[in-house]
N, C-alpha and C positions, 0 to 999 in steps of 0.2 A: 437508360438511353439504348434503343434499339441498335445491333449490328450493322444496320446501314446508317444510321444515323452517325455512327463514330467513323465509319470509311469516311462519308463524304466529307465528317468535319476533316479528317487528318487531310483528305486530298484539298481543302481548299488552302488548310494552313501550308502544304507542301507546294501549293501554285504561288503562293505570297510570298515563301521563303524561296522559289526561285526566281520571282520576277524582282526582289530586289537586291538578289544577286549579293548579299550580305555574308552567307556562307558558301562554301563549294559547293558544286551542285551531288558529289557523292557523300560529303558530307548529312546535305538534307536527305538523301535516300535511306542513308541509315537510320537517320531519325525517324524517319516514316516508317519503316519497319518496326524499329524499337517501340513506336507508337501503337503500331497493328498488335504487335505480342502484350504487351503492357494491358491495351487495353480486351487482350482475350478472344480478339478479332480473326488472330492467327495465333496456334502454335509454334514452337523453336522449329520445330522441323521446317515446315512449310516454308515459314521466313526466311532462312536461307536454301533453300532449294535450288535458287536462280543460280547462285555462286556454282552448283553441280554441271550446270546447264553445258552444253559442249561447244553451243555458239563463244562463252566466253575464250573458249581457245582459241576456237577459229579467229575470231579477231586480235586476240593479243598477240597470233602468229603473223596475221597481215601487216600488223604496226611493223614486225622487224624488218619480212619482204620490202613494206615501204620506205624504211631506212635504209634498205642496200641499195634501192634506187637512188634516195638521196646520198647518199655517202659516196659514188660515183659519178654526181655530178652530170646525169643523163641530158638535165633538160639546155644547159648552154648552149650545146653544139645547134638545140632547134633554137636558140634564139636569134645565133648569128644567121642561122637559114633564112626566118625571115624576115631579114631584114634586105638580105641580098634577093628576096623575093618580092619586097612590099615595097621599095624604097623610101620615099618620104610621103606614098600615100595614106592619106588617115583611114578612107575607109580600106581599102586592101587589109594593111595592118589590123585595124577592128576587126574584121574578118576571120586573117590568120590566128589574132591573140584569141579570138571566142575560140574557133577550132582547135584551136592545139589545148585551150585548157578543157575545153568538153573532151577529149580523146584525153588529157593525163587524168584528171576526174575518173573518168568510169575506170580506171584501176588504182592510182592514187588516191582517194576522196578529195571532195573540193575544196576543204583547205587548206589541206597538203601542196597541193597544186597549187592555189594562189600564194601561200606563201612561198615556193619554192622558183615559181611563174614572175614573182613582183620587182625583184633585182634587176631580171629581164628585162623586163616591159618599161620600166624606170630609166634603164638605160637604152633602149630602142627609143623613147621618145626625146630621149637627150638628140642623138643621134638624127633624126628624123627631124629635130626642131619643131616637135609637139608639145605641147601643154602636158603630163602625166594626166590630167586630169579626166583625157578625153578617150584615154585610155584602161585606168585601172578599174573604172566600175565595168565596161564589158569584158574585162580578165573575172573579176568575181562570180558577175553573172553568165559566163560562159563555164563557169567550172561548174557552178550550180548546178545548171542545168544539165549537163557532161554527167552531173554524177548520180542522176536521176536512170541514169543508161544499163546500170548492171546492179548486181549483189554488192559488192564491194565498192560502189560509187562513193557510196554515205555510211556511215557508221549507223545513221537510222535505217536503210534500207537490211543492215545486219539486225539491227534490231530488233526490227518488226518480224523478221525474217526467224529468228528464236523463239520469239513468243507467241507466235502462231499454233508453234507445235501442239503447245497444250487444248488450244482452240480445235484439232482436227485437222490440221492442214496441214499438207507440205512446204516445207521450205521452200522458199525462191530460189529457184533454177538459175545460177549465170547470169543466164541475158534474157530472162523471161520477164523485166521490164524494160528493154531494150524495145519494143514495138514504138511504142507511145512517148518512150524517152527522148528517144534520136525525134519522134516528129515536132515533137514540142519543143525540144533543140532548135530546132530549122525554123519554128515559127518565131520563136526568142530572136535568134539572132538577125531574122527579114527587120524585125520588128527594133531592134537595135542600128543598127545598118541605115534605115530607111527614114526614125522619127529618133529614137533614142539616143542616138550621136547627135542630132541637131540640141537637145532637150539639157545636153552637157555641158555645164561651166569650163573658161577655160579659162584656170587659173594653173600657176606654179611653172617650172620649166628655166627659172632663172639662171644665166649659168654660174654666180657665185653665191654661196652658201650663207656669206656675207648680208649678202641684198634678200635670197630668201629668208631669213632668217631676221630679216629686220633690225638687226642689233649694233651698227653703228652708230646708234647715240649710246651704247651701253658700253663703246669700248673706246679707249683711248689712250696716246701717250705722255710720260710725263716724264721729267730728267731729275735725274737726283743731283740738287745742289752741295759745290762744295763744303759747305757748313751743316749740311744736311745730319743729325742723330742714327740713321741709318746707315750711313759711310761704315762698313767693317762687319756691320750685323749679314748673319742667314737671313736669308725671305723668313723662316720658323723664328726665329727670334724678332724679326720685326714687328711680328702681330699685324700687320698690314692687314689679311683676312681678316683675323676678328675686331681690331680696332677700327678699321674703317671700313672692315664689309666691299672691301675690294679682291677679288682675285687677280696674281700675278700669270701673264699668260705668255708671257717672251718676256725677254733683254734685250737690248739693242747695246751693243760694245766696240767698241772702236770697228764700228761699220759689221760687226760678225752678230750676226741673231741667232739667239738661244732661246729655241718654243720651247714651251713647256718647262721651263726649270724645277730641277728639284728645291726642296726646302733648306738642302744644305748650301746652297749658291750664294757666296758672299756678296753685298751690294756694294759698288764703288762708284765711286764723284765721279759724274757726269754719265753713268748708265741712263739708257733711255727705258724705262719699265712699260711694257703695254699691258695695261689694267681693266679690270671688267667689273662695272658695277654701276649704281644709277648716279645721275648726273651731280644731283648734289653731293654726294661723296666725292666725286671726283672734283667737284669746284673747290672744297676745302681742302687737300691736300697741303698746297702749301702753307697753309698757316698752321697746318697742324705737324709735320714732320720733314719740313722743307723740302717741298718738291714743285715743279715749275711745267704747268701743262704745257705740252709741245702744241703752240697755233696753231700750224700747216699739217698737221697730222690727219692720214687719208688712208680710212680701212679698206682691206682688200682680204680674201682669200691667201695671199704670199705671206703677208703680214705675221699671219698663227699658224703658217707651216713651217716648215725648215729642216732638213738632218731628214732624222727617224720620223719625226714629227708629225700628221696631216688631220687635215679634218674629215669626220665622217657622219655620214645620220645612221642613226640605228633605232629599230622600233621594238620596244619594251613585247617579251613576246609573252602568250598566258600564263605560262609556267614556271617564269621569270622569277627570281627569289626579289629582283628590286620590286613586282607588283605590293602594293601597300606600304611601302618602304619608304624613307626622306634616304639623299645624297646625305646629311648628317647621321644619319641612324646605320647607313651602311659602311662608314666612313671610307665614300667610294673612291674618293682621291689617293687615301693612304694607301689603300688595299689597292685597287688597281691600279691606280699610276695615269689615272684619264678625270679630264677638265669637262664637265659636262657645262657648255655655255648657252645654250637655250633647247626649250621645252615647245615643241607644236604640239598641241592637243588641240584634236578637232578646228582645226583650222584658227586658231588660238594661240600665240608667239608667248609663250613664259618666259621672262628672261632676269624679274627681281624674285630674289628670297628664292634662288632656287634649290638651297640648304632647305626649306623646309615643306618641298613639293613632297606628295606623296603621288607617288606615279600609279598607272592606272593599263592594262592591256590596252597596246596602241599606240602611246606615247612614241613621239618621234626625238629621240634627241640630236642638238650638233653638239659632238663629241671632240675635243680637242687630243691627241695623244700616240701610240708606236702602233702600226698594225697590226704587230704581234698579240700584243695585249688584246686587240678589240677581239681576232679571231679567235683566242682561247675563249674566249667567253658567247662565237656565235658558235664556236663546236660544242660548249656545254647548253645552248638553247635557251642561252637567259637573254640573247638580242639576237637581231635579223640583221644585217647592213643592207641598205637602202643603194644599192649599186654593186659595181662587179667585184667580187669575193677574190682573192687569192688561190690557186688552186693546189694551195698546199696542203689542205688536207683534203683534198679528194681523191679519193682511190680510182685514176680513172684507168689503170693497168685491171681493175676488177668489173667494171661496167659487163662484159662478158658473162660472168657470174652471176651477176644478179640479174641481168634479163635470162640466165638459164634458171634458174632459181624461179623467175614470177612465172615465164614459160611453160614449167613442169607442173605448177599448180595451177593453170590454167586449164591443161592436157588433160591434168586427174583430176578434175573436178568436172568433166566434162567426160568423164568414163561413163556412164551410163547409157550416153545418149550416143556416144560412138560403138560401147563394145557390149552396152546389156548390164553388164559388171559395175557396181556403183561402189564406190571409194568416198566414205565420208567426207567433207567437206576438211573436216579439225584434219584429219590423218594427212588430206592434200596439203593444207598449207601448213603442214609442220614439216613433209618431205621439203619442201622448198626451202624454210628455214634452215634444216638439217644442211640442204648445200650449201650456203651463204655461209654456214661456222664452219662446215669442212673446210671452204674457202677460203678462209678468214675475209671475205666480204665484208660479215659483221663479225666483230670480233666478242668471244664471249663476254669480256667483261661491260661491254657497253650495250647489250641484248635490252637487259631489262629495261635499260632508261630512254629505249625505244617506244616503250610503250605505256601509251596512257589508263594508267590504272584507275584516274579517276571516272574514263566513262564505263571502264566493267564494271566498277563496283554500283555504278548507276541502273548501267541494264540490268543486273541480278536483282537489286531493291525493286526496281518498276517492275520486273517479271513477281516478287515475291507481291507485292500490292495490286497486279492485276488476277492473280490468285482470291486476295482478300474481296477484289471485289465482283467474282465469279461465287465465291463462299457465300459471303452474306446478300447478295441480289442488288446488291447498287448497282451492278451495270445493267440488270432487268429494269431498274426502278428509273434511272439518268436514260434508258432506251426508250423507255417507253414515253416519256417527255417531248421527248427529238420525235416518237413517229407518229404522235397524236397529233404534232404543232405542223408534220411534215407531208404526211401519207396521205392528206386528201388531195393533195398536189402531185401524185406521181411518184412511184421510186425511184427519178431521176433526180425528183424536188428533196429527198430525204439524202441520198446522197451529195447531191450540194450540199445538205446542212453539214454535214461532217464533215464534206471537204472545208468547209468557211470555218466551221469549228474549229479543225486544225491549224490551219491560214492562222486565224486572230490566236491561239494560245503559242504558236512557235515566237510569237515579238517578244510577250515579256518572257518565256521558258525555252529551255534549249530544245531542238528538234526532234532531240531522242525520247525527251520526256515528256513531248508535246503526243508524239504518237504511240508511245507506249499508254498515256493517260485517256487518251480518245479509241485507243484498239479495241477495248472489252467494250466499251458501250458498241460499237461498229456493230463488230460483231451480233452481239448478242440482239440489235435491230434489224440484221438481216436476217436472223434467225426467227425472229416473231414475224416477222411480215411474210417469209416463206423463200427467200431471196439467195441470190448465192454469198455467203460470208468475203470468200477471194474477192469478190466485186469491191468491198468496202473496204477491205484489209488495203487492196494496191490505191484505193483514193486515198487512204489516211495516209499512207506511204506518200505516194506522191506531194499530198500538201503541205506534207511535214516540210518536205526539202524544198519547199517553195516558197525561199522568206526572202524578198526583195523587197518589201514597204519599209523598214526602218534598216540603218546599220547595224545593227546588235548581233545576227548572225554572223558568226566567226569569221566568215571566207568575206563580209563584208568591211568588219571590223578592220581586217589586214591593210585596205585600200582607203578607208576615210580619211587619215590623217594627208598619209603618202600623196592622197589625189584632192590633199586641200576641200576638200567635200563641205558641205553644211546639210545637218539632216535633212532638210527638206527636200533636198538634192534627190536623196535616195526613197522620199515621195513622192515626189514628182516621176521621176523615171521609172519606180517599182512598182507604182501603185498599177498603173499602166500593164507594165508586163504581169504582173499578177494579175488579173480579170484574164489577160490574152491564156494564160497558160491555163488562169480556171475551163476555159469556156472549150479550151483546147482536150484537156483531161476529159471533163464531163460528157464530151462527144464521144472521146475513143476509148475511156477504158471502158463501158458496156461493152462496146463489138466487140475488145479483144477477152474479156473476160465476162460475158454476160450473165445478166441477170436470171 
């Protein structure tokens, strides 16, 4: 089997093993490597080369800068702004929420941004007495498009932006996508504003958690009769859980409620128990352990709070240890001391057999339990809460810090074009870092878990594999495909095909790997046809980060649940904006980068 014959097969095995999302996606990268050496395609050396590369610093150091922004708690102050700005209008607000996430985007990336944005805007529409709904898809798509604006917008625009080098090209300058970013911003958000707010479901917005959450048929109370077997026993010795598949979620005791009991809480004659489980559980109680459902019983929100107590929604975040996990299998009750009482997945209310959900990036839960607890666990990044945080762990005596910190690497990386003198890009944002640990901004021991390792180890494999396929000619062989089916149409017509190229491969593949996989062919068809390479380089860029037809883009992902969405939601509205933003691109990046 010839050398390009085994590229193409590994890269088709490595599009199938990321569009069904079965392994991590640095996982498959390595594999695909391991593939290339194995089968003799690549050398050891070559194959990890990418891991050399100095882009991977640069980005692992912007992870940390972008922690001390979050760890400070920057974005609040703009949400109380505008609100006092926008008052209960929808479109103002849509407005405000697109722009402030297109400006945090081009230096936070956009899914940083939306998830740090979503609390906000969640509670801006409480406030406002909007639907979330009509809100969180233009947070998304405002970040998107916001992060299409600089170097550091998207972890692809770093990307692309590395593995150019070996191509001949210089690295992306700052704001050398900033032309056509900001206009395609402006056309996005006319284009939102004007048709795409009307095109928006309005769902969600309820104000108890109860009624959203649809789960009072699942919950109810019951009095433990005098003669009752349970009179003297723990909730743990009752077996209640596993004998009837009920969870105890209060007491009611001589008029005093007690949420959340622990297992050690003795039951006594005439306690009123409020119980969660499905209905026919709850209809045989009494015959089974003498208990006598209370008739008039009427859930509320009050009901499953009390003390310490309160409800919360929290969304399961990527990197979550519960993703693939059952509440059984982590034994989330024991360990952390919280009642997970129903499951939103994609606009979808789980509320039986939640012992044996395995949860999924996204998942919304209502969370029963102390807000102590919940916070430890959104400070280690395993959930989000779904409204306003505590602001006890934000450093906001450091907020000073870390806008001097991104400030300086802004300055230095911007030395060339001010003073002639150019300052690596790695060297600027490791100065910036260096201030945030002098500062204790970010503190050392929590640095590393700043930063996402799985997409370095991604870019280095997709840089070692666009090697492989500069070696053996696959990307002569896949170019010249695209310019034969293309070029009688114009090299306007062959750059659409690549922009549409990367469009359809970012749905089922992540964007980084969408445009590192389409680069070397780009390239190497600007180069046959006689064209300039940058031309096709910033179109692949741009389409990568141009995924609005389905949710599966991360910054997408964030808002489905939250904004009650249903796919089609987000093809209806994306498909739309997508063609706008094609038609937008294909116009301006020739002028500003011609052919």
């Amino acid at each position: 089997m010839t050398p390009i014959a085994l590229t193409l097969i590994l890269l088709v095995v490595a599009i199938i093993l990321f569009a069904t999302e079965k392994l991590p996606v640095d996982i498959i990268g390595i594999l695909l490597v391991m593939g290339l050496v194995l089968t003799r395609v690549l050398n050891v050396q070559d194959a990890v080369a990418g891991f050399g590369n100095d882009i991977i610093i640069t980005i692992g150091g912007l992870f940390i800068l972008v922690g001390g922004l979050i760890k400070t708690g920057m974005v609040d102050v703009i949400g109380r702004r505008m609100h006092r700005i926008a008052g209960d209008s929808e479109f103002v607000l849509t407005a405000l929420i697109m722009t402030a996430a297109a400006a945090g985007a081009c230096v936070l990336k956009n899914t940083t941004t939306t998830a740090m944005f979503l609390p906000v805007v969640i509670g801006l529409a409480a406030k406002a007495k909007i639907p979330p709904s009509k809100l969180l898809m233009p947070l998304a798509f405002g970040a998107i498009l916001g992060g299409s604006c600089t170097l550091i917008g998207t972890s692809t625009n770093l990307a692309v932006s590395g593995a150019i080098v070996r191509y001949g090209q210089q690295p992306f300058t700052m704001f050398e996508l900033a032309p056509v970013g900001v206009i395609t911003f402006a056309v996005g958000m006319v284009y939102m504003l004007l048709f795409g707010r009307r095109m928006l479901p309005s769902r969600g917005g309820e104000e108890s958690l109860t009624e959203q959450y649809q789960i009072r048929d699942f919950i109810s109370e019951v009095i433990v009769l005098p003669d009752s077997p349970l009179v003297g026993k723990t909730l743990g010795e009752s077996n209640i859980n596993t004998d009837l598949d009920l969870n105890i979620l209060g007491i009611v005791r001589d008029g005093v409620r007690i949420s959340a009991p622990s297992p050690t809480e003795r039951i006594q004659r005439r306690d009123s128990l409020i119980v969660e489980g499905k209905s026919s559980d709850i209809l045989r109680v009494k015959e089974e352990v003498g208990l006598e459902i209370k008739p008039d019983f009427m859930l509320n929100d009050v009901v499953l709070e009390g003390g310490n107590v309160e409800l919360f929604e929290l969304m399961v975040m990527r990197e979550s240890r519960l993703v693939g996990q059952t509440l059984k299998e982590l034994r989330f009750r024991q360990v952390y001391d919280l009642t997970v009482l129903a499951v939103n997945r994609h606009g979808a209310t789980l509320v039986n057999k939640l012992s044996d959900v395995r949860f999924i990036f996204g998942d919304v839960l209502l969370v029963q339990g102390n807000r102590t607890r919940i916070e430890e666990m959104v400070a280690d990044r395993e959930l989000m809460m779904m409204g306003d945080m505590s602001s006890a762990n934000i450093r906001v005596d450091k907020r000073k810090w870390a806008a001097l910190a991104f400030g300086v690497f802004i300055v230095l990386s911007l030395s060339k074009t001010v003073t002639g003198y150019e300052i690596p890009l790695a060297i600027s944002v490791l100065v910036g870092v260096m201030i945030l640990l002098a500062t204790r901004t970010v503190r050392y021991r929590e640095m590393y878990s700043l930063i996402d390792f799985r997409l370095l180890v991604l870019i280095a494999c997709m840089m070692s594999f666009g090697v492989a396929m500069e070696n053996t000619g696959a990307d002569k062989f896949l170019a010249g495909l695209i310019t034969d089916n293309f070029a009688q149409f114009g090299s306007e017509a062959v750059l659409a095909g690549f922009f549409v190229l990367t469009v359809a491969l970012t749905q089922p593949m992540s964007n980084q790997a969408a445009a590192l996989v389409v680069l070397p062919v780009a390239v190497k068809a600007a180069a046959t046809l006689g064209l300039n390479p940058r031309t096709f380089i910033v179109a692949v860029t741009y389409a990568a980060s141009f995924s609005f037809i389905t949710p599966l883009e991360p910054a997408c992902v964030l808002v489905y649940t939250p904004g009650r969405y249903k796919f089609m939601d987000f093809v209806k509205v994306g498909t739309i904006l997508t063609i706008i933003v094609f038609a937008v691109s294909i116009l301006l990046v020739p002028i500003f980068w011609p052919m």
